[in-house]
Rosetta silent file (secondary structure, phi, psi, omega in degrees, C-alpha in Angstrom):
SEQUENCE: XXXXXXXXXXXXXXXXXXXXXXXXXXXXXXXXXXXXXXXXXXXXXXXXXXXXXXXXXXXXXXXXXXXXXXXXX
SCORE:     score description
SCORE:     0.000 S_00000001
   1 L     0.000  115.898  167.087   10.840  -59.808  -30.889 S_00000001
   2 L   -79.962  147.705 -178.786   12.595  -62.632  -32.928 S_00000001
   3 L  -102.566  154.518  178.395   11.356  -65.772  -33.053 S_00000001
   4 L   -69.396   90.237 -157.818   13.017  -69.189  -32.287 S_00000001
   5 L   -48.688    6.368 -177.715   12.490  -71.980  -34.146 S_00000001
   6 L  -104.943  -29.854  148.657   11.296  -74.180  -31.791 S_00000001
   7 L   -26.216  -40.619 -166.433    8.729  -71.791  -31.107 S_00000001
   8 L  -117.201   13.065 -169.015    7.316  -72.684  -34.196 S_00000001
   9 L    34.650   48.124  138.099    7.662  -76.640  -34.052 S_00000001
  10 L  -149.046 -177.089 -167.836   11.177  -76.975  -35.541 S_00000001
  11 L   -83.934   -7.894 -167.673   14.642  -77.507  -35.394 S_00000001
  12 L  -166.150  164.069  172.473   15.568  -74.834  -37.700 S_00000001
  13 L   -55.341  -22.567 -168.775   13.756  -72.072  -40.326 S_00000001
  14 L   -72.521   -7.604 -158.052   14.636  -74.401  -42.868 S_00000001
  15 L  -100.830  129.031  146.949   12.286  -77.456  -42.093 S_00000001
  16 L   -71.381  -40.115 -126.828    9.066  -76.703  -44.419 S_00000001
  17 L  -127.717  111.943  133.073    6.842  -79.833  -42.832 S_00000001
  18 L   -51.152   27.851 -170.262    5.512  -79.021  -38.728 S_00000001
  19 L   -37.841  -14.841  138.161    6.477  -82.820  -38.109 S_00000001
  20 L   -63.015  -50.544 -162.607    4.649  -82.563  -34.322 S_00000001
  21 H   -70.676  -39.479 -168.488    2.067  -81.238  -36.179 S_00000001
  22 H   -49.938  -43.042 -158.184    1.916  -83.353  -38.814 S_00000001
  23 H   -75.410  -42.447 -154.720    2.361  -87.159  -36.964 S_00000001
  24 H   -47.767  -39.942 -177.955   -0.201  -85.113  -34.295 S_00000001
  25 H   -58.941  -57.619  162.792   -2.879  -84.961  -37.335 S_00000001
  26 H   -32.017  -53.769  175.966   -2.113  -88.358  -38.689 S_00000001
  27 H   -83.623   -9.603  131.952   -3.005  -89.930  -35.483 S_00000001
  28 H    -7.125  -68.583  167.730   -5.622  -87.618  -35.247 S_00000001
  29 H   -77.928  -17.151  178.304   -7.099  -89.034  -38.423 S_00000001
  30 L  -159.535   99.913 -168.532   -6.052  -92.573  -38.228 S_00000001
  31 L   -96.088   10.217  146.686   -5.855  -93.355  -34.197 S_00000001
  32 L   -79.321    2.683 -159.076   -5.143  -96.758  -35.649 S_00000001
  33 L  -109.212  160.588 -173.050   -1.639  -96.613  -36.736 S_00000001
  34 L   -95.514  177.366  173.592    1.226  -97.488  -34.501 S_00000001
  35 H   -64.204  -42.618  170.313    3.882  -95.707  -34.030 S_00000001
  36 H   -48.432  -44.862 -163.423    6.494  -97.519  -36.775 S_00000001
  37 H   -86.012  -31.027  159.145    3.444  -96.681  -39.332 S_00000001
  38 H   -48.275  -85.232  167.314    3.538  -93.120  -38.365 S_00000001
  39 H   -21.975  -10.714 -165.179    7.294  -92.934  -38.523 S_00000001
  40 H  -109.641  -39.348  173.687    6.751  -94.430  -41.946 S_00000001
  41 H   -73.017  -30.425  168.443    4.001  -91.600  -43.477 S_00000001
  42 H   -88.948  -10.024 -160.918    6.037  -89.157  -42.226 S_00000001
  43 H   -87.045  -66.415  176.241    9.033  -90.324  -43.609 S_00000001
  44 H   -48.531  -52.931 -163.074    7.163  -90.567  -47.341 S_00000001
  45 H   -66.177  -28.038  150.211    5.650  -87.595  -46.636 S_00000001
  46 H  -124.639   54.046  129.904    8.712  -85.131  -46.033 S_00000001
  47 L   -58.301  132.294  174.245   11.149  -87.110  -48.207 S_00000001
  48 L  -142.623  130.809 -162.412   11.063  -84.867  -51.455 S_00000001
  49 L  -111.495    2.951 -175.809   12.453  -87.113  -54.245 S_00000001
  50 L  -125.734  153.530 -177.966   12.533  -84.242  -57.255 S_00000001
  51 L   -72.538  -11.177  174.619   14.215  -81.172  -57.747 S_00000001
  52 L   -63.856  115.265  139.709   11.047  -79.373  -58.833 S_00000001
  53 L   -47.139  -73.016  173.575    9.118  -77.656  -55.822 S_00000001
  54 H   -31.958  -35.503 -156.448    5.792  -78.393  -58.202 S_00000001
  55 H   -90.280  -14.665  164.899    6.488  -81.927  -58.765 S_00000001
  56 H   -70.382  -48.933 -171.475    6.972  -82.449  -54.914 S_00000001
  57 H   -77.695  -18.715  151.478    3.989  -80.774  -53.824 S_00000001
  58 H   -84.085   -5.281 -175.513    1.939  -82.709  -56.024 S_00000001
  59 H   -99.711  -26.442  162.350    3.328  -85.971  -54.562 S_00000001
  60 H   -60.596  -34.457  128.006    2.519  -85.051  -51.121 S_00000001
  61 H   -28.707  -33.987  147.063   -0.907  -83.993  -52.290 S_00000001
  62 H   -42.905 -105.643  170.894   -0.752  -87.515  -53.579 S_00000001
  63 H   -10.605  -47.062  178.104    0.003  -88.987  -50.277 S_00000001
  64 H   -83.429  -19.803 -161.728   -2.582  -87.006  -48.373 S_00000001
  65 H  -102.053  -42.698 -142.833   -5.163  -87.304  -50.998 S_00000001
  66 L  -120.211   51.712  128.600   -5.156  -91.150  -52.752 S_00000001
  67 L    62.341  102.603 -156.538   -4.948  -93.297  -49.627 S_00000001
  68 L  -120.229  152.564 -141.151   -1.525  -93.766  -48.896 S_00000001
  69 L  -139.316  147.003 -145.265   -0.530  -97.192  -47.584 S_00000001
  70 L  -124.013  170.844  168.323    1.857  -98.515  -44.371 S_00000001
  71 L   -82.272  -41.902 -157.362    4.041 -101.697  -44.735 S_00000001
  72 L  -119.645  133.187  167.835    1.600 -103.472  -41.815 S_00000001
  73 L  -111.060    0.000    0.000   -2.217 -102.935  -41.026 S_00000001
């Protein structure tokens, strides 16, 4: 049986990043942030700004690890 991609929380095979799962964790972890500041973490967060697979996945590891910062608290 092939699977769908939505099946799998995306729009296509191509999307690395679960983005339901992802904002779901965020607020999970920080049931302060609003909605804009979600939209904003995930936006840093699957944004990849180098051509490198290493040099992304440390900056997301970055993000997740070293207290990554909103415009508004």
């Amino acid at each position: 049986m092939q699977q769908q991609p939505g099946q799998s929380f995306r729009t296509s095979f191509s999307e690395v990043v679960l983005k339901p799962k992802l904002r779901e964790a965020l607020v999970k972890i920080n049931p302060f942030l609003t909605d804009v500041q979600v939209d904003e973490l995930e936006r840093k967060i699957t944004t990849f700004q180098k051509s490198s697979l290493l040099e992304n996945n440390q900056q997301v590891l970055h993000y997740l690890l070293e207290n990554t910062t909103v415009s508004k608290n």
